[in-house]
C-alpha positions as CSV (number, residue, x, y, z in Angstrom):
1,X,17.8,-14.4,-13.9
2,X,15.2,-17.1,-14.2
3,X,11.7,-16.5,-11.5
4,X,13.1,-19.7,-9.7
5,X,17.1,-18.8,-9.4
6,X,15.9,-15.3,-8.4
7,X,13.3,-17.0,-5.2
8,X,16.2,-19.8,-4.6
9,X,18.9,-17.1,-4.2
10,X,16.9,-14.3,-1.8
11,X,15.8,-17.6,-0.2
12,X,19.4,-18.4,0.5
13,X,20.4,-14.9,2.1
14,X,17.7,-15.0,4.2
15,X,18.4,-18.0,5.5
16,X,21.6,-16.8,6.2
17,X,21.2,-13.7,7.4
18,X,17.8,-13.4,8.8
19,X,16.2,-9.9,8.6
20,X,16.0,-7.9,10.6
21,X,18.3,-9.0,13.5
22,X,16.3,-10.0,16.7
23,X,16.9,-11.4,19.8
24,X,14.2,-13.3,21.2
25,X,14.7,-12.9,24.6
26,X,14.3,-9.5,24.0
27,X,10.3,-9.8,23.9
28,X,10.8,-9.9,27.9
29,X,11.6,-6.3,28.1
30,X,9.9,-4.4,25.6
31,X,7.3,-4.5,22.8
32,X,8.6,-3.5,19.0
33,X,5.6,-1.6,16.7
34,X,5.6,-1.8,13.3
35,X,4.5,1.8,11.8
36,X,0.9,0.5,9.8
37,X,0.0,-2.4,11.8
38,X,-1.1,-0.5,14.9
39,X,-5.2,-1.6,15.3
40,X,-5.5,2.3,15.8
41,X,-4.0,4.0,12.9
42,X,-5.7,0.7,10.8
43,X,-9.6,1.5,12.6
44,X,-9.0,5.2,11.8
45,X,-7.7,5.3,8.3
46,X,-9.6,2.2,7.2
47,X,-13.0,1.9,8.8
48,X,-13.9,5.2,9.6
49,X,-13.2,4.9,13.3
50,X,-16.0,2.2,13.5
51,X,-14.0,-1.3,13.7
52,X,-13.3,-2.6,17.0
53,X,-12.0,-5.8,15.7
54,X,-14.0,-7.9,18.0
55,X,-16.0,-9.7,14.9
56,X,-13.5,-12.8,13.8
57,X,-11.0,-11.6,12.4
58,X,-7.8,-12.9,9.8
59,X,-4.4,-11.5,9.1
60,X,-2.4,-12.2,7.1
61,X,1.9,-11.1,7.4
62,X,2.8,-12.0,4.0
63,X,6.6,-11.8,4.4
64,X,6.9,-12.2,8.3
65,X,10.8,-12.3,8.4
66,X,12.1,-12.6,11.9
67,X,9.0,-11.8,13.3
68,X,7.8,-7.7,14.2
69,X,4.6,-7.6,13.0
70,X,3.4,-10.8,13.4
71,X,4.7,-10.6,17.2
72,X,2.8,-6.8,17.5
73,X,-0.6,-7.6,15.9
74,X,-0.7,-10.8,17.3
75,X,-0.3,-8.9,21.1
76,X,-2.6,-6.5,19.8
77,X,-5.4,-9.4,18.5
78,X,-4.5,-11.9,22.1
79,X,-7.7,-11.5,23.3
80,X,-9.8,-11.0,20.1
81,X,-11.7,-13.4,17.8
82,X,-8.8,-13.3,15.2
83,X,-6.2,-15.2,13.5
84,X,-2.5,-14.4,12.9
85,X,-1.1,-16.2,9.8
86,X,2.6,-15.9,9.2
87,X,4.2,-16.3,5.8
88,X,7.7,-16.3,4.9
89,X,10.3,-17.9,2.7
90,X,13.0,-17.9,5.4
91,X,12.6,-21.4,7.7
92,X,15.5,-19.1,10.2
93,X,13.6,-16.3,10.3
94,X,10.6,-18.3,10.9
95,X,12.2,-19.9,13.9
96,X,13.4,-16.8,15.3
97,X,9.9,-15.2,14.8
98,X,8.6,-18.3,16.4
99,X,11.0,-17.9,19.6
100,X,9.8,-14.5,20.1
101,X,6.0,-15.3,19.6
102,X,6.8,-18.4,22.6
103,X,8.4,-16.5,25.0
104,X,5.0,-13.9,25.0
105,X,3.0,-16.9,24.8
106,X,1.1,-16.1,21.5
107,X,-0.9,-19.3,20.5
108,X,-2.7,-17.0,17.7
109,X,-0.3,-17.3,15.1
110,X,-0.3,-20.0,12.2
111,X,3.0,-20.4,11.2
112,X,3.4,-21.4,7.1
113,X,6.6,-21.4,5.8
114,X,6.2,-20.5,1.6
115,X,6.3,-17.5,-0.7
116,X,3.7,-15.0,-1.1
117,X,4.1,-16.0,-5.2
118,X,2.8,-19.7,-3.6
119,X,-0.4,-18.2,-2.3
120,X,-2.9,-19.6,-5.0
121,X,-1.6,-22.8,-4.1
122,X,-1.5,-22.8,-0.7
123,X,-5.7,-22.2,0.2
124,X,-5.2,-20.1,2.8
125,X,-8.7,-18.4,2.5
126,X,-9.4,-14.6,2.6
127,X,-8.3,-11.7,5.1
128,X,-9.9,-8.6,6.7
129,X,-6.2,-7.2,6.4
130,X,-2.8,-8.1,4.9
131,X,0.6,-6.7,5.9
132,X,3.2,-7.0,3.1
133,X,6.5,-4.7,4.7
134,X,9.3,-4.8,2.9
135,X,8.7,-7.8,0.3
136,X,7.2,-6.5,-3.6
137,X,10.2,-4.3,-4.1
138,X,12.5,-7.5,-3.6
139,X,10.2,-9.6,-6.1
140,X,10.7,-9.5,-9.8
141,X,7.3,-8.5,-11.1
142,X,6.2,-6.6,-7.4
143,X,2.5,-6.3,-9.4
144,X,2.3,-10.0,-9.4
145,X,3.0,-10.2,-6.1
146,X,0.5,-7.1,-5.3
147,X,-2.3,-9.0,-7.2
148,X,-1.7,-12.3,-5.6
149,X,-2.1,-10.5,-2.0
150,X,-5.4,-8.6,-3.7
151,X,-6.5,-12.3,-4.6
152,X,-7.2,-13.4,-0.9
153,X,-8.2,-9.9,0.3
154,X,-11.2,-10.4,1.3
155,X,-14.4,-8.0,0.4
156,X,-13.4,-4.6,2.4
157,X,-10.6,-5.9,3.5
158,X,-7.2,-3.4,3.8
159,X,-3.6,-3.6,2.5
160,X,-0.7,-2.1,4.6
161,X,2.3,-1.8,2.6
162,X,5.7,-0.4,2.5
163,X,8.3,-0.4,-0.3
164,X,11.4,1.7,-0.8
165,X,11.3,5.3,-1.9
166,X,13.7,5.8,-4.6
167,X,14.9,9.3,-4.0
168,X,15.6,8.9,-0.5
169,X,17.7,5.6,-0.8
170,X,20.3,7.3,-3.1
171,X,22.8,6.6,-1.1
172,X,22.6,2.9,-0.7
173,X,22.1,2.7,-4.6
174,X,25.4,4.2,-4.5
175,X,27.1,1.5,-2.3
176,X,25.0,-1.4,-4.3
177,X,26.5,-0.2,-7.5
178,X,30.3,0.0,-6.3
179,X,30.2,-3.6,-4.3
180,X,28.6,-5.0,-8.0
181,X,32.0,-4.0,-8.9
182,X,34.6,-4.8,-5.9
183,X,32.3,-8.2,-5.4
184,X,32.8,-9.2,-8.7
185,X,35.0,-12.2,-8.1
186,X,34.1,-12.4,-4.9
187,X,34.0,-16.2,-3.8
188,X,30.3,-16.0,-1.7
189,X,28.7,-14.1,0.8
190,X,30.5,-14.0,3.2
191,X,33.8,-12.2,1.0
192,X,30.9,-10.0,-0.1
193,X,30.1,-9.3,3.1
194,X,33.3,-8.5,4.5
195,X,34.3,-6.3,1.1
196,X,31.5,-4.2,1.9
197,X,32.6,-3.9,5.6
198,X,35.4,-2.4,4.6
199,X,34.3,0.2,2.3
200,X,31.9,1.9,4.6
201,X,34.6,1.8,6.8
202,X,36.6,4.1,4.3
203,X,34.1,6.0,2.7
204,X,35.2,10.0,3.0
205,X,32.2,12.4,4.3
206,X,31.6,13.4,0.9
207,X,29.9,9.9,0.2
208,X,26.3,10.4,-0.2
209,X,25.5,7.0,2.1
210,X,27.9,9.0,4.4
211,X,26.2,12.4,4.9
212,X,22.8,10.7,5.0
213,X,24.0,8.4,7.9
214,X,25.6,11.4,10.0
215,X,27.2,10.4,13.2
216,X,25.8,6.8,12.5
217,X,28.6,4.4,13.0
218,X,28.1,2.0,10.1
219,X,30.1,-1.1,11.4
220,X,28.1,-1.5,14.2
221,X,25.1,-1.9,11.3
222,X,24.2,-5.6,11.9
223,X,25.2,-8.0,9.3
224,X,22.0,-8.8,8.7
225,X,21.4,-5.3,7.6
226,X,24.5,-4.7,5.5
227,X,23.8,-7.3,3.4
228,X,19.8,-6.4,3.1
229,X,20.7,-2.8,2.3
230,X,23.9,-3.3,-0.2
231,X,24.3,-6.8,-1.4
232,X,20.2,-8.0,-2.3
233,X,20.4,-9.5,-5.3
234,X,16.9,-8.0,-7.0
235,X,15.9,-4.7,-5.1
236,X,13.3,-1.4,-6.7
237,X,12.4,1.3,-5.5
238,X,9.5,3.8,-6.2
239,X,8.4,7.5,-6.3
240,X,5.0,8.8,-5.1
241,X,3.7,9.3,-8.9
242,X,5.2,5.5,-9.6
243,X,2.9,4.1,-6.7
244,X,-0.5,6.1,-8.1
245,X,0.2,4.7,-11.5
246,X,0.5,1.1,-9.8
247,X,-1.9,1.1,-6.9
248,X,-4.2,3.7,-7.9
249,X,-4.4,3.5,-11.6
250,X,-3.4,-0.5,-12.5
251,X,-5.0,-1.8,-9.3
252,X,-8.3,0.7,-8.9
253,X,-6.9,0.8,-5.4
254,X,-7.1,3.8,-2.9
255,X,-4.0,5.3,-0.9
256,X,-2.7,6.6,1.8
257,X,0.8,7.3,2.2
258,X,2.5,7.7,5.5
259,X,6.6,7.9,6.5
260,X,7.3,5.9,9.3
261,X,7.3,7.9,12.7
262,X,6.8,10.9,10.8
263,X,3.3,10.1,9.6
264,X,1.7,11.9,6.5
265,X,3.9,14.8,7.5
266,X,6.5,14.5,4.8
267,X,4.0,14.5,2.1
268,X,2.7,17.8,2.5
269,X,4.1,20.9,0.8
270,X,3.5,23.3,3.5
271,X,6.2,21.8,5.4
272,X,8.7,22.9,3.3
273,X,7.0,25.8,1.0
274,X,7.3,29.1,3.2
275,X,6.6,31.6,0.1
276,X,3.0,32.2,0.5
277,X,2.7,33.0,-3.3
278,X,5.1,29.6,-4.5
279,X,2.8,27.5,-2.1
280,X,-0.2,28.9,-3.5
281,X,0.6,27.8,-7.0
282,X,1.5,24.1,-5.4
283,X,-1.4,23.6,-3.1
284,X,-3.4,24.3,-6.3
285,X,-2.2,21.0,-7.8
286,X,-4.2,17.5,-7.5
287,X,-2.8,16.3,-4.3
288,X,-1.0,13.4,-5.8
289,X,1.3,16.2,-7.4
290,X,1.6,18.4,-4.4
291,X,3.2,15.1,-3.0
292,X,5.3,14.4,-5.5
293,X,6.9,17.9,-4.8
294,X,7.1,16.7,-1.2
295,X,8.9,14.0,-1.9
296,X,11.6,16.1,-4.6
297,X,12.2,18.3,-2.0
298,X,12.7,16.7,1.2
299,X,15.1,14.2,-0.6
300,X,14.9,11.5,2.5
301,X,12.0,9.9,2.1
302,X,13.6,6.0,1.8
303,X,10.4,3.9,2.7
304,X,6.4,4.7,1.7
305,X,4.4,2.9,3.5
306,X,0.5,3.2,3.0
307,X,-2.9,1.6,3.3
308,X,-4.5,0.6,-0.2
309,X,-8.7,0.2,0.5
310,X,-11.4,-1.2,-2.2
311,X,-13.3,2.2,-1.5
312,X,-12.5,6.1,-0.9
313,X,-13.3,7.9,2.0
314,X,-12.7,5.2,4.6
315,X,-10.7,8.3,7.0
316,X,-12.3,9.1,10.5
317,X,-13.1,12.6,9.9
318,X,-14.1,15.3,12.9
319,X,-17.2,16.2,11.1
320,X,-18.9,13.1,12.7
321,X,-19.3,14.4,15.9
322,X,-20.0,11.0,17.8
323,X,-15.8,10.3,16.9
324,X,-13.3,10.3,20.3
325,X,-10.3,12.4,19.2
326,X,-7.0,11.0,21.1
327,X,-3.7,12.0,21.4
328,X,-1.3,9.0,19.6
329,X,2.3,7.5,19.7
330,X,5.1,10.0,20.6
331,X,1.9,12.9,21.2
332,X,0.1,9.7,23.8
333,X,1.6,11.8,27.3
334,X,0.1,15.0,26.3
335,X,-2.8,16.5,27.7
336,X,-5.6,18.2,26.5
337,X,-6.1,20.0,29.9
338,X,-2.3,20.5,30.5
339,X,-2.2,22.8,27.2
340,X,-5.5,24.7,27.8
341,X,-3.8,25.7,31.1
342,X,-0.6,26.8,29.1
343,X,-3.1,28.6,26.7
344,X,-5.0,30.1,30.0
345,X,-1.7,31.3,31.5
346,X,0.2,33.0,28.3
347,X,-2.8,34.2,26.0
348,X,-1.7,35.0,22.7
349,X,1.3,32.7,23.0
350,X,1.9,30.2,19.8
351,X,2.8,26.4,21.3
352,X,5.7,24.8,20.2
353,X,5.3,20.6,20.5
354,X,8.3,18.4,20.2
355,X,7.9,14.6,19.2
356,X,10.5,12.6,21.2
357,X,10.8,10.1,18.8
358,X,12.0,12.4,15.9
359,X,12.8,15.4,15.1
360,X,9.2,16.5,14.4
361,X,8.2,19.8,15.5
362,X,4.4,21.3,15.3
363,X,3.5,24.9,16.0
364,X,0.0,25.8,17.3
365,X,-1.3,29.0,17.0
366,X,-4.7,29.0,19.7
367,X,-7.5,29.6,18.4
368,X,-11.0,31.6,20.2
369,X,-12.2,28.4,21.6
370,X,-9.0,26.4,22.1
371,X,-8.5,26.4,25.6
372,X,-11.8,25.5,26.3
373,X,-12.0,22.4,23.9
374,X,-8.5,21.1,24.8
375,X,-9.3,21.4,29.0
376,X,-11.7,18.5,27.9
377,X,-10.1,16.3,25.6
378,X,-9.0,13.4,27.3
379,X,-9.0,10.5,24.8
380,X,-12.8,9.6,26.1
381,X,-14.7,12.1,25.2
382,X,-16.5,12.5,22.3
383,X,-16.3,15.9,20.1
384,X,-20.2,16.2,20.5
385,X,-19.3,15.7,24.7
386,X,-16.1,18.0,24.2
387,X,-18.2,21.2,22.4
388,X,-21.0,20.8,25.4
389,X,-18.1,20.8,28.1
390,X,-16.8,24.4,26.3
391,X,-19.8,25.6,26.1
392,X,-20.4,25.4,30.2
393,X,-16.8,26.7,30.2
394,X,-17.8,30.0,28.4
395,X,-18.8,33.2,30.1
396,X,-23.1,33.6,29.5
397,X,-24.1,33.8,25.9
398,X,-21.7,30.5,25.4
399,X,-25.1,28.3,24.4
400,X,-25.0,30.9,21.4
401,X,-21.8,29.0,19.9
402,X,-22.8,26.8,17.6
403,X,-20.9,23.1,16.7
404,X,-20.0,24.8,13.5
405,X,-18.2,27.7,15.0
406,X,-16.6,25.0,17.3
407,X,-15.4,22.6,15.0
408,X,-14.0,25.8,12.6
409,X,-11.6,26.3,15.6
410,X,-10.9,22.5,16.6
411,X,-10.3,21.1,13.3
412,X,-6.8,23.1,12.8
413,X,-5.6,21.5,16.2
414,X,-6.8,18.0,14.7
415,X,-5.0,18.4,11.3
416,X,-1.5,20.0,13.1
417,X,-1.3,16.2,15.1
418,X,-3.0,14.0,12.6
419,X,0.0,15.3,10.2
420,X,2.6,14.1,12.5
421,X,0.7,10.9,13.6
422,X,-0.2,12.8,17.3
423,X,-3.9,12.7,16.9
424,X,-6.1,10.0,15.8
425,X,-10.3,9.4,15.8
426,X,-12.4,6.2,16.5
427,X,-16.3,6.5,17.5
428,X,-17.7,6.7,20.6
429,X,-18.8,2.6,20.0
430,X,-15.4,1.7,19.8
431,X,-13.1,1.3,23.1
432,X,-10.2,2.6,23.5
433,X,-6.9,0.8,21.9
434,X,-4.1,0.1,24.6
435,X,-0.6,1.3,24.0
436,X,2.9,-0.3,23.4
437,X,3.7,0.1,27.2
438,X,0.5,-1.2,28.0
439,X,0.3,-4.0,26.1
440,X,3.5,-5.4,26.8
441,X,2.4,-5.1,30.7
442,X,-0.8,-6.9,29.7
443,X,1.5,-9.3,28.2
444,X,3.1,-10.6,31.5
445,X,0.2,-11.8,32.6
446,X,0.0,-14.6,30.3
């Protein structure tokens, strides 16, 4: 297949079926996130917790579809120095993204309707950050389209990407392969379609799309959907050593790899590895190995996504002492005084954390000082504020505990949320980042 039947023929579905399936009036009841384009998550993995994103700002959603993150960061950026620039093949999806973007009254958004592979012809300039979700593993050469993005990225500028993961999409490979057959004669899409209707209808538990989906009722899968997860005509997917060859190795990129709502989670060994001595021998591997053996053995990892930087060492880290830790996403209700009370009133005790979203449990095991540090963590604070707070907290000889000794017993609650997501950094400088609720209230105000 030829670069230009290949464009002309995804063009085509899209236009057809529009992905994903949105309503527009929907926008008047709730605000949709998309996992890496929270300002947050970008300020705290990307700019070491310093980037308020008041300085003009582009974006750049190279593959907008029917609208979620163009929509979100474009809510997120209402009020700031920044432009929103939307890119897509699709003119239907374009439309619907542009209904939903109308009814919240976003006039930050320049809408261009094109492909990604146009963008050296299309002079759009350069971007502080590009969101690519769901697009290179659809093109034929995704490194092409990777170093066309890199092309207008401007000089510390940030990539958030996400593209299939190949071990935990086995299943719909499965159902791609056995519709290439059934669809064979098949007379368009819409027979294609309703072929592939009628096998998930049938398909027996032992079906490995089957187990995966559970309880899922697969008919009520929008069509939209169907067809984007069986019937794409050019479709890849990657494992974690695959993306540090590409974006590490070929592109001299940096990574960091996070599953949506689960965080970096997934990718760590520990969550799986109970035998202290077979855990040993895996945590002693470079970490791109240790999660690669993630990755074999949870078996459901279907997406990556992750932010690619021009430089290491772009993380918020609590050893700068001026950063504000704060509780995040499906973690945001918690608070720190709410646990140090639980700690106060069952000493010894182990806490047991359950993200609403998922299925995401974390266990935390108190530490000497962890009652006193969490009574004063409140999202505003920073960790230099926190350890004076628990130091007044202590019973005399307390000025004798040094930042060290505090940050030795605060950094394991830090890790235990950051893993799932639950607790993010940004410096004292920067304000604090609404939330979904609360920018879609903001919202009705415009």
């Amino acid at each position: 297949m030829t670069s230009g039947s290949y464009l002309k023929e995804v063009r085509r579905q899209y236009e057809i079926y529009p992905y994903p399936h949105r309503d527009p009036e929907d926008e008047k009841r709730r605000l949709l996130y998309t996992w890496q384009d929270n300002l947050a998550q970008i300020n705290h993995y990307c700019y070491r917790g310093k980037n308020a994103f008041k300085a003009p700002l582009r974006v750049l959603v190279a593959g907008g579809g029917t609208g979620d993150a163009v929509v979100f960061l474009a809510e997120q950026l209402r009020r700031a120095d920044a432009e929103v620039v939307y890119l897509d093949i699709s003119r239907s999806s374009m439309e619907i993204a542009q209904r939903r973007a109308e009814v919240r009254k976003l006039s930050n958004i320049t809408w261009i309707h094109g492909s990604l592979l146009d963008i050296p012809a299309l002079a759009l300039g350069e971007f502080e950050y590009i969101t690519c979700t769901g697009v290179l593993h659809h093109l034929q050469d995704p490194e092409d389209g990777l170093n066309k993005l890199l092309s207008v990225l401007a000089p510390g500028g940030v990539l958030g990407i996400m593209v299939y993961g190949k071990y935990g999409r086995t299943g719909i490979y499965q159902i791609q392969d056995l519709m290439q057959i059934i669809n064979r004669s098949a007379s368009g899409m819409q027979e294609s379609l309703a072929n592939t209707k009628a096998i998930l209808a049938c398909l027996p538990p032992s079906n490995q799309w089957k187990k995966n989906e559970g309880a899922s009722p697969d008919l009520k899968i929008p069509d939209a959907e169907i067809y984007d997860f069986f019937l794409h005509s050019q479709d890849r997917a990657y494992t974690v050593p695959e993306l540090y060859d590409w974006v590490e190795r070929r592109c001299g990129l940096h990574m960091q790899l996070s599953r949506v709502d689960y965080g970096r989670m997934p990718y760590t060994p520990e969550c799986y590895v109970r035998d202290p001595a077979l855990l040993k021998i895996v945590k002693a591997l470079p970490v791109p190995e240790q999660q690669a053996v993630a990755e074999l053995i949870a078996g459901n990892i279907d997406r990556h996504c992750f932010y690619a930087m021009q430089s290491a060492g772009t993380t918020a880290t609590v050893d700068e002492l001026d950063n504000v830790p704060f509780f995040f996403l499906g973690f945001a209700p918690i608070q720190g005084r709410d646990i140090a009370e639980h700690i106060r009133k069952n000493p010894g005790q182990r806490l047991v954390f359950k993200d609403p979203r998922t299925t995401i449990t974390l266990v935390l095991a108190p530490g000497k000082y962890s009652e006193q540090l969490l009574r004063h963590l409140d999202g505003e604070r920073s960790l230099r504020e926190i350890f004076e707070l628990a130091r007044n907290d202590m019973p005399p000889g307390g000025d004798g505990v040094t930042d060290a000794q505090l940050l030795e017993d605060f950094r394991p609650i830090f890790d235990l949320f950051n893993s799932a997501e639950g607790m993010l950094l940004r410096h004292k400088s920067v304000s604090r980042f609404p939330g979904i609720e609360e920018l879609h209230s903001m919202s009705r105000a415009f």
